[in-house]
C-alpha positions as protocol buffer text, in pm:
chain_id: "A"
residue {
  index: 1
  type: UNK
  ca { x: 7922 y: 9373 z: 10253 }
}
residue {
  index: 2
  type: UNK
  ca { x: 7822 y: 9158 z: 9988 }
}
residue {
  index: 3
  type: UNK
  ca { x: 7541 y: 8990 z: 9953 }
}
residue {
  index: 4
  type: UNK
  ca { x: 7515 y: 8631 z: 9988 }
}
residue {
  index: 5
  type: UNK
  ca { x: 7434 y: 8406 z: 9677 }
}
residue {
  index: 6
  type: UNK
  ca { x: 7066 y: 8252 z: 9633 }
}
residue {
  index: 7
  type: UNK
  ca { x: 7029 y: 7842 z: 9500 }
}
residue {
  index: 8
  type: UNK
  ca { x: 6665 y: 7822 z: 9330 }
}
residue {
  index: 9
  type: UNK
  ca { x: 6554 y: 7465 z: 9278 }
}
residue {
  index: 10
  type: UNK
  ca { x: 6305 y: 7303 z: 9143 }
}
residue {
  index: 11
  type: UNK
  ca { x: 6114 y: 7040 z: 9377 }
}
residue {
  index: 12
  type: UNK
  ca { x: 5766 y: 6984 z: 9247 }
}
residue {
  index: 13
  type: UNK
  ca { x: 5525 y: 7040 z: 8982 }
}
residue {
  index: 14
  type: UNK
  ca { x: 5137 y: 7062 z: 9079 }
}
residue {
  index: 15
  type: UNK
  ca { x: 5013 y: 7149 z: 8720 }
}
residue {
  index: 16
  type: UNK
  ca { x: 4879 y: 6934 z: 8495 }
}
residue {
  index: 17
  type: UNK
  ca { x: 5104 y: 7051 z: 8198 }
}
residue {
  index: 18
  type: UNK
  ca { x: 5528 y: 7012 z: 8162 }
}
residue {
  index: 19
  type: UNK
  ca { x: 5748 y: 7367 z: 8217 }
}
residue {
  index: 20
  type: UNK
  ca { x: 5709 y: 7529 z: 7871 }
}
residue {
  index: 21
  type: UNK
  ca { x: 6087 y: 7593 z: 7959 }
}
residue {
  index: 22
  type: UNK
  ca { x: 6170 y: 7272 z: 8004 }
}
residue {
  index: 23
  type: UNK
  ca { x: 6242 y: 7309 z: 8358 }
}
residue {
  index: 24
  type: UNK
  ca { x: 6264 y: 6974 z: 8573 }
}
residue {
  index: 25
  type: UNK
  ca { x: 6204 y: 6845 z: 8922 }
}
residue {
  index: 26
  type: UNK
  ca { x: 6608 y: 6885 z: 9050 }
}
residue {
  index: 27
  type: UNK
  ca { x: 6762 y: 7201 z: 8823 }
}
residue {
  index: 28
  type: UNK
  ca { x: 6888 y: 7434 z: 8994 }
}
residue {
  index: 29
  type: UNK
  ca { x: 7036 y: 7769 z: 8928 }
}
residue {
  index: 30
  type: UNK
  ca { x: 7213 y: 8057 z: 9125 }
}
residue {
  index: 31
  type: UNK
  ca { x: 7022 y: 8332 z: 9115 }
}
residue {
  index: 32
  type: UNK
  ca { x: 7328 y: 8535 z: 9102 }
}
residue {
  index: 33
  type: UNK
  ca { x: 7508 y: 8381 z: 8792 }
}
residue {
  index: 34
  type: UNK
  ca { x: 7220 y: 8163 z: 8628 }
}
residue {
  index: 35
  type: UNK
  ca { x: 6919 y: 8346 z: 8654 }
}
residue {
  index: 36
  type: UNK
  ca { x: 6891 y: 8371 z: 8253 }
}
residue {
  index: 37
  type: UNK
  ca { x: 6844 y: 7999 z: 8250 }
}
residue {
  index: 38
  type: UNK
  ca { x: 6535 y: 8030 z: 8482 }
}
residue {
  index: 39
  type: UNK
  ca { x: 6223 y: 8039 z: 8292 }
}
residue {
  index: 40
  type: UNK
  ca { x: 6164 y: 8443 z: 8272 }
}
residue {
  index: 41
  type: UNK
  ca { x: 5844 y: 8388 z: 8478 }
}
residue {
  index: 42
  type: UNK
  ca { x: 5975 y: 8243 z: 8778 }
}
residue {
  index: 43
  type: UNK
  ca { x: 6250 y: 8482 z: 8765 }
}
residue {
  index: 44
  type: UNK
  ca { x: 6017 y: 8732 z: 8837 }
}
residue {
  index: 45
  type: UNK
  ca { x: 5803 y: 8563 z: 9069 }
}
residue {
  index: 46
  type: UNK
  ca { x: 6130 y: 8470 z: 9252 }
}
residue {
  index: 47
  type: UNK
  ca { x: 6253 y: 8866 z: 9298 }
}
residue {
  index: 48
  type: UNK
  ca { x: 6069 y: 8964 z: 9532 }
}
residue {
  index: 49
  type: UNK
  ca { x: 6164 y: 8648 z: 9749 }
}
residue {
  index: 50
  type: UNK
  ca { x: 6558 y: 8665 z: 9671 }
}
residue {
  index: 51
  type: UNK
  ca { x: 6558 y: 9061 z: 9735 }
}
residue {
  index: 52
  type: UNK
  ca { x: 6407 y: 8979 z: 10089 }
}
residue {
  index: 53
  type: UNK
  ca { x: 6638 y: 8722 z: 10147 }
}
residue {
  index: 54
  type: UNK
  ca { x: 6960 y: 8891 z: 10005 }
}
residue {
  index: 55
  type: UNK
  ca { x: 6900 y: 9170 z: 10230 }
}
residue {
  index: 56
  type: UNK
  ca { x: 6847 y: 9024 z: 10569 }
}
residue {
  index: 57
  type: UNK
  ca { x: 6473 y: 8960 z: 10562 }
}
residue {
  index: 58
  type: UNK
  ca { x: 6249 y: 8719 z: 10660 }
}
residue {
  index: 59
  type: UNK
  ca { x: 5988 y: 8466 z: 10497 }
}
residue {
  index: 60
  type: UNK
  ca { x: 5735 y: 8211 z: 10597 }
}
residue {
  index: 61
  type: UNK
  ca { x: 5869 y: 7912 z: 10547 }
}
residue {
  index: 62
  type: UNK
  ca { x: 5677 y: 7639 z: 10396 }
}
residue {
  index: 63
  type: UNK
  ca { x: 5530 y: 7317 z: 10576 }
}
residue {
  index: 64
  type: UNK
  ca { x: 5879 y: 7167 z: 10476 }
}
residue {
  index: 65
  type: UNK
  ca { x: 6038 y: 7418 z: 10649 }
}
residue {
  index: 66
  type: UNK
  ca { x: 6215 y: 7583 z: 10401 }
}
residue {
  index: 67
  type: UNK
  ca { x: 6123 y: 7871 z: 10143 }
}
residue {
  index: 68
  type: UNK
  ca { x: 5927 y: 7816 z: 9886 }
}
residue {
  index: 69
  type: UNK
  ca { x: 5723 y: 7996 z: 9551 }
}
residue {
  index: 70
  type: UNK
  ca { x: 5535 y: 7867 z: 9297 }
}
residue {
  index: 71
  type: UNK
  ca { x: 5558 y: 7995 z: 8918 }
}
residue {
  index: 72
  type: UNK
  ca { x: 5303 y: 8144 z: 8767 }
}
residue {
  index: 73
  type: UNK
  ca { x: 5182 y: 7939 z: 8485 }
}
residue {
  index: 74
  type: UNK
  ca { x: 4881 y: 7847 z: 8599 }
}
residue {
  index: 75
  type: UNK
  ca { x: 4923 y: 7461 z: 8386 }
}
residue {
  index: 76
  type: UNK
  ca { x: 5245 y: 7414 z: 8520 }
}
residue {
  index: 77
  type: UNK
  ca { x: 5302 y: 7528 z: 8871 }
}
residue {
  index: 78
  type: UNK
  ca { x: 5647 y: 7434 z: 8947 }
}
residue {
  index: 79
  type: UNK
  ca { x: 5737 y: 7467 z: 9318 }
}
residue {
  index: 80
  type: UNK
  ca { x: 6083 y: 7614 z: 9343 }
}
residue {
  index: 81
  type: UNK
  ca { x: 6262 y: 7612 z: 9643 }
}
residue {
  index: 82
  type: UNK
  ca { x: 6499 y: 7935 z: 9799 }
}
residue {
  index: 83
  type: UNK
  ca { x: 6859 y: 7850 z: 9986 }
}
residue {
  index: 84
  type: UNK
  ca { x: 7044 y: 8134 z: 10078 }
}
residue {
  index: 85
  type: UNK
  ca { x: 7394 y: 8000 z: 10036 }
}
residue {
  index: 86
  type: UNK
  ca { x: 7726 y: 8027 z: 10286 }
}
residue {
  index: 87
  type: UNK
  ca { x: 7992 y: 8282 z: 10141 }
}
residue {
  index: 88
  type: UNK
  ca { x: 8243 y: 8147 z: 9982 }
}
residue {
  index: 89
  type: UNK
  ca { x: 8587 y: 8173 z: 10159 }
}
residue {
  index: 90
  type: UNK
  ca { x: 8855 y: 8423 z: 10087 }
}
């Protein structure tokens, strides 16, 4: 079974400061196939989140109602949010 593909996007920014990285509110990158575009600290923040996900787990979900993480850059704080995408067909 393979496992299904993860979007990460960028929605907000509570830090004071820009993404070191450059990182906007609206990129987005498969976690899959673009994760060595993501800032190297919210890669790793995101893991543990993806793993869950990619495996069948669950998460809170935020007051939004979707899945959310913040990076760790504690100027920045971009809010990234976690879509587990449909499988693409055959």
């Amino acid at each position: 079974m393979k496992k299904p593909s993860v979007r990460i996007t960028l929605v907000d920014r509570l830090g004071p400061c820009r993404c070191h990285r450059g990182h906007q509110i609206g990129d987005s990158f498969d976690f899959e196939t673009q994760r060595g575009e993501l800032c190297p600290m919210a890669a790793h923040a995101a893991f543990p989140f993806v793993d869950i996900l990619r495996y069948g787990g669950t998460l809170p979900k935020s007051r939004h109602g979707d899945y959310r993480f913040c990076c760790p850059d504690a100027d920045v704080v971009n809010v990234f949010r976690l879509e587990i995408l449909p499988p693409e067909e055959p």
